[in-house]
C-alpha positions in Angstrom: -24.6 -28.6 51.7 -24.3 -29.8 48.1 -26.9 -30.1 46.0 -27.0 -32.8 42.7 -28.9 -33.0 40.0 -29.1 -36.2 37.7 -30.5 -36.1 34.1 -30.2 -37.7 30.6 -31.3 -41.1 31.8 -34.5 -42.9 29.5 -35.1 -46.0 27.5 -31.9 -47.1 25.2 -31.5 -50.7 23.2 -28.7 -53.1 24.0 -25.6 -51.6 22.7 -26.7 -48.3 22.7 -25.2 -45.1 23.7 -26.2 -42.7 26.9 -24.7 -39.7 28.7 -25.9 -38.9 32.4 -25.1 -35.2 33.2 -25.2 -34.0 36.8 -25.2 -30.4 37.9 -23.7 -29.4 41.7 -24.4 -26.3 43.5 -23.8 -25.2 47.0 -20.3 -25.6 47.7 -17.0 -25.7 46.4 -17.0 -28.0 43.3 -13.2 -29.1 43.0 -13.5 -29.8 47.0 -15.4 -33.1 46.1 -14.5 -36.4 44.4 -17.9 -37.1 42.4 -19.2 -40.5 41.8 -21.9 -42.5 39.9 -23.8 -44.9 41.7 -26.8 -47.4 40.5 -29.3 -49.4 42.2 -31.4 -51.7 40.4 -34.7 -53.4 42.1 -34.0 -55.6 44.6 -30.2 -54.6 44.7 -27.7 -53.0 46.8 -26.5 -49.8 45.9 -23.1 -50.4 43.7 -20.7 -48.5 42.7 -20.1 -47.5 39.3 -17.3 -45.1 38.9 -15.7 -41.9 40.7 -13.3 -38.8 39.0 -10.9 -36.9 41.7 -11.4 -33.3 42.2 -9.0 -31.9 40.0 -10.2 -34.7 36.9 -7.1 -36.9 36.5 -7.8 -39.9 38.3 -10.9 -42.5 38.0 -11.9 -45.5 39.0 -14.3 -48.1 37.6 -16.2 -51.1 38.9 -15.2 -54.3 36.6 -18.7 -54.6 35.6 -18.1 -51.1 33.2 -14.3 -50.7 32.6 -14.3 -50.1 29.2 -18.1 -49.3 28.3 -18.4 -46.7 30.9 -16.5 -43.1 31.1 -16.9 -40.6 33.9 -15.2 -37.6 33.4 -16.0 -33.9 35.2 -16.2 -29.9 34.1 -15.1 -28.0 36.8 -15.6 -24.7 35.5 -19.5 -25.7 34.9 -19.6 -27.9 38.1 -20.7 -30.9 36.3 -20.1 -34.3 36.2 -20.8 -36.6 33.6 -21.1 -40.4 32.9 -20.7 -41.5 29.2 -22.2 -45.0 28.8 -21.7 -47.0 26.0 -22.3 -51.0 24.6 -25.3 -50.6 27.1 -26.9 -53.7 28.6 -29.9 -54.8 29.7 -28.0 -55.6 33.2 -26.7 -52.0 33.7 -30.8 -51.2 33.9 -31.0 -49.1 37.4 -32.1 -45.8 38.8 -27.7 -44.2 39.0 -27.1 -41.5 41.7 -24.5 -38.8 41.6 -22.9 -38.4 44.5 -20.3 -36.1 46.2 -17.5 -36.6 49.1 -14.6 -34.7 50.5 -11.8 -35.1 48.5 -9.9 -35.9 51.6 -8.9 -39.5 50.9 -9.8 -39.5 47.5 -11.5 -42.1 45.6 -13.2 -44.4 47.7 -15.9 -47.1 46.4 -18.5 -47.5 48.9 -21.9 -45.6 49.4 -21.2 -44.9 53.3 -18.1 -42.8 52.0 -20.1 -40.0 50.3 -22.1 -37.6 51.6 -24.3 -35.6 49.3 -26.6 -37.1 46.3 -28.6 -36.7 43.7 -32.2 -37.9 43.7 -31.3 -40.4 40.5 -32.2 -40.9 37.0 -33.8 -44.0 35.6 -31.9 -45.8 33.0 -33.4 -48.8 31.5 -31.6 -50.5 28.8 -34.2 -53.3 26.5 -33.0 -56.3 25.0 
């Protein structure tokens, strides 16, 4: 089992700044690729971007590229999402989440196995 914890999520003005943080435990941290995740009301689950185990690949959905930057600490088994030029649209509760790195990156929900419980991000016009 892994275990993920979110946090740093809250209440941020258009074309502000955030940084989600999220903290594994359980199993072998540089076995996963780790993804973000966010599900607004009403919405599916999307995909917002994913780092490889080792850090030196990632992938963004279009909606981000360029705002949003994932990135990964292997020696303190976290992951983090750096979120810039926020807007109201990126409002949503975002999961971590975890998968085998077997395959590597991979963009939909039904690929990864472990997650977080979420943090709420809300972004005001």
């Amino acid at each position: 089992q892994v275990q993920l914890v979110e946090s740093g999520g809250g209440l941020v003005q258009a074309g502000g700044s955030l940084r989600l943080s999220c903290a594994a435990s359980g199993r072998t941290f540089t076995d996963y690729v780790m993804g973000w995740f966010r599900q607004a009301p009403g919405k599916e689950r999307e995909f917002v971007a994913a780092v490889s185990w080792n850090g030196y690949s990632t992938y963004y959905a279009n909606s981000v590229e360029g705002r949003f930057t994932i990135s990964r600490d292997n020696a303190l088994n976290m992951v983090y999402l750096q979120m810039n030029s926020l807007k109201p649209e990126d409002t949503a509760v975002y999961y971590c989440a975890a998968r085998f790195k077997i395959g590597g990156i991979l963009v939909g929900a039904h690929n990864y196995e472990y997650w977080g419980q979420g943090t709420q991000v809300t972004v005001s016009s």
